[in-house]
N, C-alpha and C positions, 0 to 999 in steps of 0.2 A: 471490582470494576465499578466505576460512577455511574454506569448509564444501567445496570443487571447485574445478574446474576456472576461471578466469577466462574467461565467453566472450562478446564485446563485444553487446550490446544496441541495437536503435534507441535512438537519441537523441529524447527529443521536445526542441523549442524550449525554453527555457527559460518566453519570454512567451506559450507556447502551452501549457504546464504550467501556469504563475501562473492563467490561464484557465480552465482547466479545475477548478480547484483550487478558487477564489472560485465556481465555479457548485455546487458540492456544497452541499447546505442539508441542516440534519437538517429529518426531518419534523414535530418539534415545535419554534417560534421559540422558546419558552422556553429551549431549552437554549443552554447558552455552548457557543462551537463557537472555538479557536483553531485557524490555517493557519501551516503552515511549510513551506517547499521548501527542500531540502537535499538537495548534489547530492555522491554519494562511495559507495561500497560501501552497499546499502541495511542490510544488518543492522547492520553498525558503526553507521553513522551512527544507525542507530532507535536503538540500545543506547545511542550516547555520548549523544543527545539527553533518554533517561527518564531517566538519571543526573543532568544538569546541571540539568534541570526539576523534576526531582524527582516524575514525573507517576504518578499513581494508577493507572493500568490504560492498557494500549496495544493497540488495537482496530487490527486488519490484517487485510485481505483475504487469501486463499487462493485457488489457481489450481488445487492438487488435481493437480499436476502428477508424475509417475508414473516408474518405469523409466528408460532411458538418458537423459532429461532432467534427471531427478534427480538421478541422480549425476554428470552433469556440470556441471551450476548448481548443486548444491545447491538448497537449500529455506533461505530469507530466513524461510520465519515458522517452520521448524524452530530454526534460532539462534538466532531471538529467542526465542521459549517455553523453549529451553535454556539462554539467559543472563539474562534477563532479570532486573531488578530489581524487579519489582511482578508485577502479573498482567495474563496474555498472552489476551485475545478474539480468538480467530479466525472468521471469515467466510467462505463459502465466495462468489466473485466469478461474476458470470454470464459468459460469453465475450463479447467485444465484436467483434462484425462489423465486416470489412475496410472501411477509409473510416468507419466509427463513432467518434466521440467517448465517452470512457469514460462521460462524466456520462449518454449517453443509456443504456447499459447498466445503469451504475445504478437510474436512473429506472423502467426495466424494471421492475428487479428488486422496487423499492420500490412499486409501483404507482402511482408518481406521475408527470405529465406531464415530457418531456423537454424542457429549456432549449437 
């Protein structure tokens, strides 16, 4: 990893990622919402992906993660806000409960019902 230590991650499925991915809806239909899953170092890949896209602003969640965590993973939205090619929104993410699906924490978080 650029920013630490390398230190290996659950894995989700792949088709249980594409899943979880497609249930995210903004809260207004209006807006264009495009999905991409890409799997590789998360800040590289975000970074390579705004450059090749060429995308106006890059909206990431934040875990707010502290202390010896930190500096052994590193911080994914610290990278990107430091290399980034456009402008970096960061989010702060609710904790998602063990056996929880991300989208329902989301949901939480947005006051809207979970899928």
């Amino acid at each position: 990893a650029p920013d630490g230590i390398a230190v290996p991650f659950p894995v989700e499925e792949p088709t249980v990622a594409r899943t979880n991915l497609e249930q995210l809806q903004p809260a207004d239909p209006t807006i264009a919402v495009e999905r991409h899953l890409i799997e590789g170092d998360a800040a590289s890949e975000i970074l390579k992906f705004a450059e090749d896209k060429k995308v106006d602003l890059i909206v990431m969640g934040t875990h707010g993660s502290t202390g010896l965590t930190r500096l052994l993973v590193g911080s994914v939205a610290e990278s990107v806000l430091r290399k980034a090619p456009c402008p970096v929104l960061t989010v702060p993410v609710p904790a998602v409960a063990a056996g929880e699906p991300p989208t329902a924490a989301l949901a939480r978080a947005s006051g809207r019902p979970g899928r």
